[in-house]
C-alpha positions in Angstrom: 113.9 96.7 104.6 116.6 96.7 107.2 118.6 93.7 105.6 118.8 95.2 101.8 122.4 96.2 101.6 121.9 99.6 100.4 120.8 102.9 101.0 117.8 102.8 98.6 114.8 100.8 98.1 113.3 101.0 95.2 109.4 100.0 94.1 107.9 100.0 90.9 105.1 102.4 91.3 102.1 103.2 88.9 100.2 104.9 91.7 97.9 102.3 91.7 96.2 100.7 95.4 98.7 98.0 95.2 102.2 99.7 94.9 100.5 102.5 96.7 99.9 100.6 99.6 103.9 98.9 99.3 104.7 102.8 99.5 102.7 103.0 102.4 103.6 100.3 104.7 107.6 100.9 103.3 107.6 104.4 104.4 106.1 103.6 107.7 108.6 100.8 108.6 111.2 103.6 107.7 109.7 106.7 109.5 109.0 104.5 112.8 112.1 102.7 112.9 114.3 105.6 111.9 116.1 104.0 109.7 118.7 106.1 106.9 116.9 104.7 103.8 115.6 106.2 101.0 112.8 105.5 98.5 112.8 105.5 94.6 108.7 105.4 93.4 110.1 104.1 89.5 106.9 105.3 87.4 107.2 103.7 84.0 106.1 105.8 81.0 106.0 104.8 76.9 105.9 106.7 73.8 102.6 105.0 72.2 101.1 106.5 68.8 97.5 106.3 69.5 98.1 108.5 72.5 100.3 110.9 70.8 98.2 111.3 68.2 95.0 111.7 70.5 97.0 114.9 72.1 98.1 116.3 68.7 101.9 115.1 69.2 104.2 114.8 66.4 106.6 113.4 68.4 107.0 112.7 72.7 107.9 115.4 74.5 108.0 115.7 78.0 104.3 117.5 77.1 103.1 113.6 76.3 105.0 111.5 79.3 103.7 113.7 81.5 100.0 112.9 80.1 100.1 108.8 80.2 97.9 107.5 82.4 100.1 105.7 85.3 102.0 108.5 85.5 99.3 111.0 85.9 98.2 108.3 89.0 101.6 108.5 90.0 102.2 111.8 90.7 99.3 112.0 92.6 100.2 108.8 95.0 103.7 110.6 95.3 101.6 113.7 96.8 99.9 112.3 98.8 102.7 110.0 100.2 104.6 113.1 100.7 101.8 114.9 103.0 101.5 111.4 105.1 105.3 110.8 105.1 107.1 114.3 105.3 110.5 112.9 106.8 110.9 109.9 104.5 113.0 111.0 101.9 111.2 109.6 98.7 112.0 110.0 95.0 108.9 110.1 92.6 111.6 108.3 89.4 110.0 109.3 86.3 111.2 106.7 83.1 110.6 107.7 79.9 111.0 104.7 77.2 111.2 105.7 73.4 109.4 103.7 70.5 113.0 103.1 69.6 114.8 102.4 72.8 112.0 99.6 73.3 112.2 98.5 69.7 115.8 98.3 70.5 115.2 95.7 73.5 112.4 94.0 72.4 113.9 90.8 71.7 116.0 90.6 74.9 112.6 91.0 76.6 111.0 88.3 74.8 113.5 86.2 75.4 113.3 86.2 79.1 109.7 86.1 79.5 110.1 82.9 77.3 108.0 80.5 77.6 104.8 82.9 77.7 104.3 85.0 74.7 101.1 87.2 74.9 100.7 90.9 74.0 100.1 90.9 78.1 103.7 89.2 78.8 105.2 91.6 77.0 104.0 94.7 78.5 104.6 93.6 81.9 107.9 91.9 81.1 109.0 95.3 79.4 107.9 97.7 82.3 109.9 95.2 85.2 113.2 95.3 82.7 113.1 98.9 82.0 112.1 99.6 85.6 115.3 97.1 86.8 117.2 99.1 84.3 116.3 102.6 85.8 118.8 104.5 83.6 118.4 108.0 84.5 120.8 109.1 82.5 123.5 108.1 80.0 125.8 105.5 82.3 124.0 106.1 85.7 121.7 103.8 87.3 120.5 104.1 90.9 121.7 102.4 93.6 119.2 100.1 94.7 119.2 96.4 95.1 116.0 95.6 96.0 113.0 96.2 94.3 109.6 95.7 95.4 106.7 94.5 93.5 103.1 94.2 93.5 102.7 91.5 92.1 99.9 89.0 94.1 97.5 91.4 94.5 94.7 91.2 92.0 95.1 87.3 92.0 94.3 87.2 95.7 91.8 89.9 96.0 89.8 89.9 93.1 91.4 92.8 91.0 90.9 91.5 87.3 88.0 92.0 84.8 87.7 87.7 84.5 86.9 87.4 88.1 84.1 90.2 88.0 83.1 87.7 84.7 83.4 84.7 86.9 80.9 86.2 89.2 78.5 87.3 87.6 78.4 83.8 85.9 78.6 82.0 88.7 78.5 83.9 92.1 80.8 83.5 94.8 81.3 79.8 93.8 82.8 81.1 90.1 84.9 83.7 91.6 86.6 81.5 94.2 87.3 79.6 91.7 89.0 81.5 89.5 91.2 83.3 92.0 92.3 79.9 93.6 93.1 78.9 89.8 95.2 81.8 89.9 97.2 81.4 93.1 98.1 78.0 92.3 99.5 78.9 89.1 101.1 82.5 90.0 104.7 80.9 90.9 105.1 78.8 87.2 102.8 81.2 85.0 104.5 84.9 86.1 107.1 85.1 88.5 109.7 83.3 86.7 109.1 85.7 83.9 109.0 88.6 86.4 112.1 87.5 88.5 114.0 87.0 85.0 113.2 90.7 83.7 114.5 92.3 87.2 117.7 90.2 88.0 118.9 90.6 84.0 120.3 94.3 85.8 121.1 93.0 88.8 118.7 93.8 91.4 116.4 91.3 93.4 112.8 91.4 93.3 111.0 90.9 96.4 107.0 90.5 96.7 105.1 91.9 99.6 101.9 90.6 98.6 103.2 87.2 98.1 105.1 86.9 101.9 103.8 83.3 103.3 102.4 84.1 106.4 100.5 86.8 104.7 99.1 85.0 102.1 97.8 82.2 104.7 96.2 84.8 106.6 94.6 86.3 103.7 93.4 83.0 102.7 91.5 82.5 105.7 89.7 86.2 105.1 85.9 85.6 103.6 85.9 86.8 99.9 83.0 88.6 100.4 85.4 90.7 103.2 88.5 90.7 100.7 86.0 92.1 97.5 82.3 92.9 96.4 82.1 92.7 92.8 78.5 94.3 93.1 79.7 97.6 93.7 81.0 98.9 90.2 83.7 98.9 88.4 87.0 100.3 90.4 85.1 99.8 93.6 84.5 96.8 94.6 
């Protein structure tokens, strides 16, 4: 945080545990070490016609943004990050992508998550380049240079749907499994394809999750301490 050249930080921000707890630990740092640095909490929202349709929408209006999911959870991380945080200047950055503005950049996306091509690729390739974009408005982009991600999470504690599958097929043995399969090919199966999508504007994504000594510590925590996939969906 101290050595990012700039005034603002800024972290791609769904308002979910894992760029909740980035937030968290960012705003700390800033708050205990008084440091003049701001926050920008970029919450990525698309026009999609199932859920227009499912409110009654002809077209999106702020009305529908304000209604997607992630930044519904948003919203409520920023309030609560507000009530723990009061003198850390944050900025809850609401993006709002058009069917057309993503049609428009589809196949600059594609190509730089190149080689991986799933419906899955896309999606996450297209929120990390819009969110490196952060256009607010016609010729202004925020200042930031840094941008931090979640990514490392959910392969290292046991956040996907597969390794609740691998469990329950094969207990602890199935799931560490899985999630090992996953570490080892994080760095050449998605963070090429995530580093491409942020530096194409310029910035430089940096990985909390994914810091060295942290992931050697975590790797010596029992999985049955890092997640219990007995308790239901969402809370294990």
């Amino acid at each position: 945080l101290i050595y990012c050249n700039s005034d603002v930080i800024g972290i791609m921000f769904s308002g979910g545990i894992d760029s909740l707890l980035i937030a968290a630990i960012a705003a700390s740092i800033i708050a205990e070490e008084s440091l003049d640095l701001e926050l920008d909490l970029i919450n990525v929202a698309f026009e999609q016609p199932s859920l227009l349709k499912s409110l009654n929408l002809t077209e999106a209006t702020s009305e529908y943004y304000e209604n997607v999911p992630d930044r519904i959870g948003g919203q409520l991380a920023f309030l609560e990050l507000g009530k723990l945080f009061p003198l850390v200047k944050m900025n809850f950055v609401r993006l709002n992508i058009t069917i057309h503005d993503y049609e428009q950049h589809k196949d600059e996306i594609i190509q730089l998550i190149n080689p991986n091509r799933t419906v899955m690729d896309l999606s996450i390739g297209a929120v990390l380049w819009f969110g490196g974009r952060c256009a607010l408005k016609e010729g202004m982009k925020r200042d930031f240079k840094v941008l931090l991600l979640g990514m490392g999470a959910d392969e290292q504690l046991g956040g996907y749907s597969r390794h609740l599958s691998a469990f329950q097929s094969d207990s602890w043995n199935g799931l560490l499994k899985e999630m090992q399969m996953d570490l080892d090919r994080l760095g050449h199966r998605n963070l090429g394809r995530d580093d491409r999508c942020i530096s194409d504007h310029g910035r430089e994504a940096r990985y909390p999750f994914l810091d060295e000594e942290f992931v050697n510590w975590l790797c010596k925590v029992p999985l049955c301490i890092k997640c219990n996939l007995i308790l239901p969906k969402g809370q294990g």
